[in-house]
Structures are given as structure tokens and as C-alpha cells.
C-alpha positions, 0 to 999 in steps of 0.5 A: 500500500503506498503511504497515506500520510504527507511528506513536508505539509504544514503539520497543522494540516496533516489530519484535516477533516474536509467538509461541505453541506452533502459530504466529509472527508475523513483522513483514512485510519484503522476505523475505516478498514472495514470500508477499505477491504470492501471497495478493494473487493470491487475489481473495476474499481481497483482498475481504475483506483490502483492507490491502495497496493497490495489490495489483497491483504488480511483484515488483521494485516491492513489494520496493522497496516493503518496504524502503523501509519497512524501512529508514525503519522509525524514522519515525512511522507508523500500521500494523503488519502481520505474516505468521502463519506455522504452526511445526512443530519448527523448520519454518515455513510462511506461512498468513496476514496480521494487521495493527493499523492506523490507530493513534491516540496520542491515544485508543490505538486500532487496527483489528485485522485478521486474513486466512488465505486458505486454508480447510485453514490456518482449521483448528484455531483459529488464526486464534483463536490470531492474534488473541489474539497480536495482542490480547495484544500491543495491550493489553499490550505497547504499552496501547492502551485499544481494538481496533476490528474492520471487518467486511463485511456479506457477512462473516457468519461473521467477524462471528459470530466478532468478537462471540465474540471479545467485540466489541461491535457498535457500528455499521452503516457504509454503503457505508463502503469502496470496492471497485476488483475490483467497481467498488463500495462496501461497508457494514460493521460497526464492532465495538469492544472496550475494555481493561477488557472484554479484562481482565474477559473469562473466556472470553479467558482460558480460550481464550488459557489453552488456545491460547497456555499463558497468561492474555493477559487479565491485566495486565502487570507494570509493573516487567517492562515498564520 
């Protein structure tokens, strides 16, 4: 499994709760094995959401796997993985993973990744809403200066939806990633999308307006963030 923590990420943001009025997202822990072994069950899913390696372990290893990384949570290290979770009233249910990986300090990137296995939970722009949470939270919280988005070739729809997001198409990579279900290697899109595109973007700000009751796209407050 790679790590799910963060490498070099202001410590006063390491473990984050990500909210809006329709979704949570809670940094991945030892209480969300259960919903990990589950999704890891859904083959397509792992296809398309290869973060969680190896995805067979035991229920006994992988909870030893995530609080190990709990417990070494100060350590310098280069992911983030959260669990989307649907709220009504005080109720809560999981639908889905997103993730920033391979966070750079030197040049401020991540890849941003986001999985709802279920096709009833895509419903309603949520995972729209995912990712705004998590752009918010990449150019605003913690100033990266860009977001990277792998996407399979298979993946139309989620490429379609990555240069609606406002990526750029920046390459075609092939046979980029390695798949061990298929026993093959994959080619895939590079999609890139700068800070200063996240900032002048109006339809982030309108959809995020709508979605999360508030302008994500604008600059923070520095003397908020001291």
C-alpha cells in the first residue's frame, strides 16, 4: 500500500477533516478498514483506483497496516488519502476514496485522485463536490502551485470530466502503469492544472459557489492562515 500520510505539509494540516453541506472527508485510519477491504473487493474499481497496493491483504494485516501509519503519522511522507463519506443530519455513510499523492516540496505538486465505486453514490455531483474539497484544500490550505490528474485511456468519461474540471491535457503516457488483475500495462493521460488557472477559473467558482456555499477559487487570507 503506498503511504497515506504527507511528506513536508504544514503539520497543522496533516489530519484535516474536509467538509461541505452533502459530504466529509475523513483522513483514512484503522476505523475505516472495514470500508477499505470492501471497495478493494470491487475489481473495476481497483482498475481504475490502483492507490491502495497490495489490495489483497488480511483484515488483521491492513489494520496493522493503518496504524502503523497512524501512529508514525509525524514522519515525512508523500500521500494523503481520505474516505468521502455522504452526511445526512448527523448520519454518515462511506461512498468513496480521494487521495493527493506523490507530493513534491520542491515544485508543490500532487496527483489528485478521486474513486466512488458505486454508480447510485456518482449521483448528484459529488464526486464534483470531492474534488473541489480536495482542490480547495491543495491550493489553499497547504499552496501547492499544481494538481496533476492520471487518467486511463479506457477512462473516457473521467477524462471528459478532468478537462471540465479545467485540466489541461498535457500528455499521452504509454503503457505508463502496470496492471497485476490483467497481467498488463496501461497508457494514460497526464492532465495538469496550475494555481493561477484554479484562481482565474469562473466556472470553479460558480460550481464550488453552488456545491460547497463558497468561492474555493479565491485566495486565502494570509493573516487567517498564520
Amino acid at each position: 500500500m503506498t503511504s497515506i500520510w504527507s511528506r513536508s505539509l504544514p503539520s497543522g494540516n496533516l489530519h484535516t477533516t474536509l467538509r461541505s453541506h452533502r459530504l466529509l472527508l475523513e483522513r483514512l485510519g484503522p476505523a475505516h478498514v472495514g470500508y477499505l477491504l470492501e471497495t478493494l473487493k470491487d475489481r473495476n474499481f481497483r482498475h481504475h483506483f490502483p492507490v491502495i497496493q497490495p489490495y489483497n491483504l488480511s483484515r488483521t494485516r491492513l489494520l496493522t497496516r493503518l496504524e502503523k501509519e497512524r501512529l508514525n503519522s509525524t514522519d515525512q511522507r508523500d500521500d494523503l488519502v481520505w474516505v468521502i463519506f455522504k452526511t445526512t443530519g448527523n448520519d454518515k455513510r462511506p461512498i468513496g476514496l480521494a487521495c493527493l499523492i506523490d507530493y513534491l516540496p520542491e515544485t508543490k505538486n500532487a496527483e489528485m485522485m478521486i474513486g466512488i465505486p458505486r454508480e447510485a453514490d456518482r449521483v448528484m455531483g459529488r464526486a464534483l463536490e470531492a474534488s473541489l474539497l480536495v482542490m480547495e484544500f491543495a491550493f489553499n490550505l497547504i499552496g501547492l502551485n499544481k494538481l496533476i490528474s492520471h487518467v486511463y485511456t479506457d477512462n473516457k468519461s473521467a477524462q471528459a470530466n478532468s478537462i471540465k474540471l479545467g485540466f489541461t491535457q498535457e500528455g499521452f503516457l504509454r503503457e505508463h502503469y502496470f496492471d497485476p488483475s490483467d497481467n498488463c500495462f496501461l497508457d494514460v493521460y497526464r492532465n495538469g492544472l496550475l494555481a493561477d488557472e484554479f484562481r482565474s477559473s469562473k466556472r470553479l467558482s460558480l460550481l464550488s459557489c453552488r456545491l460547497l456555499q463558497r468561492d474555493v477559487t479565491l485566495a486565502p487570507d494570509p493573516i487567517k492562515n498564520r
